[in-house]
C-alpha positions, 0 to 999 in steps of 0.5 A: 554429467549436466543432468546431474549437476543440474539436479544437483542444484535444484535439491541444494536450492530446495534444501535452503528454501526449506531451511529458510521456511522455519524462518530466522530465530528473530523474536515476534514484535511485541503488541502496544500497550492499552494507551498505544493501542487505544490513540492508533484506534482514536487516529485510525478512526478520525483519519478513516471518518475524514476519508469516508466522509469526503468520499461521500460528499463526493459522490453526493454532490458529483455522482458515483464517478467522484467516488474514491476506492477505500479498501486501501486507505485501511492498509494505509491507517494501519501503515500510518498508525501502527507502523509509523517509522516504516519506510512503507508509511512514509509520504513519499512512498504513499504519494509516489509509490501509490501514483506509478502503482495507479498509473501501472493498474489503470494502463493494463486495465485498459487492454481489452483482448487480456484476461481479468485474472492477467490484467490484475496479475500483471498489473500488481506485479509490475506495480511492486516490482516498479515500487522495489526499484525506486524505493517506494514500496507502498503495500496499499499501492499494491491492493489499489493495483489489483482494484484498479487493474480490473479496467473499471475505475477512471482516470478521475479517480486515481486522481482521488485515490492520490488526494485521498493519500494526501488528506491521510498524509496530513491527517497522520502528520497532524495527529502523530505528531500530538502524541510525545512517542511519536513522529510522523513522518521520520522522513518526506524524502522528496528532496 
């Protein structure tokens, strides 16, 4: 009866899952040629040397507390430099999508009596599943999430974070756009 259908069900759906794990027959990108790959390294640096210099001048100048968290801009650069038409690299998801993932993770950092390991697993979880429903995923919105959720980075610096993504916004689109094959951004979607 019901233990059979049940069970039934489940080997169908580990059949498919199965099926699924050799993936879809669609051939891999191909790589950038020299000439690509060489502008993404020259934009990547210049955006990546603006960030981490303005994130020093800031902590020389206010203290550690005005330091920006880095780790994510790298995702964002590969985002922006390498991936430039995705969805994920466009300034509305880098703006909204990275502020409701902060807010998310600085909130759940904040619940003393929880676990690390449920904070930074609840928080990044909720961040993408908040980020899908709106339509701004933003993977570097994801990795922040998990940093920020651990409780130990303030209010200020998401605020940071935030200006950090608009200097990179700007970067992208000033640098992008002086290259003839490309576009940054292929939408701002704010209105």
């Amino acid at each position: 009866g019901t233990c059979n259908t049940i069970t039934g069900y489940f080997i169908g759906k580990l059949r498919l899952a199965a099926t699924k794990f050799f993936g879809a027959n669609v051939k891999a990108p191909p790589g950038f040629g020299l000439m690509p790959s060489v502008f993404t390294f020259v934009a990547s640096f210049i955006t990546l040397a603006i960030l981490t210099n303005l994130n020093k001048a800031l902590v020389e100048g206010f203290g550690s507390g005005y330091s920006m968290v880095l780790p994510p801009f790298g995702a964002l650069m590969t985002l922006q430099y390498g991936l430039t038409a995705a969805p994920a690299s466009q300034p509305r998801n880098a703006i909204v999508g990275q502020t409701l993932a902060l807010i998310i993770a600085r909130l759940i950092g904040q619940i003393p009596e929880m676990d690390l390991w449920l904070r930074q697993t609840l928080a990044t979880s909720l961040a993408i599943g908040v980020m899908v429903k709106f339509g701004v995923t933003h993977p570097p919105a994801g990795a922040a999430a998990l940093v920020f959720s651990s409780g130990k980075q303030s209010w200020r610096q998401v605020g940071l974070m935030i200006l950090g993504n608009v200097v990179a916004i700007i970067s992208a689109t000033l640098i992008n756009n002086f290259n003839d094959k490309r576009q940054y951004p292929t939408f701002w979607g704010f209105r």
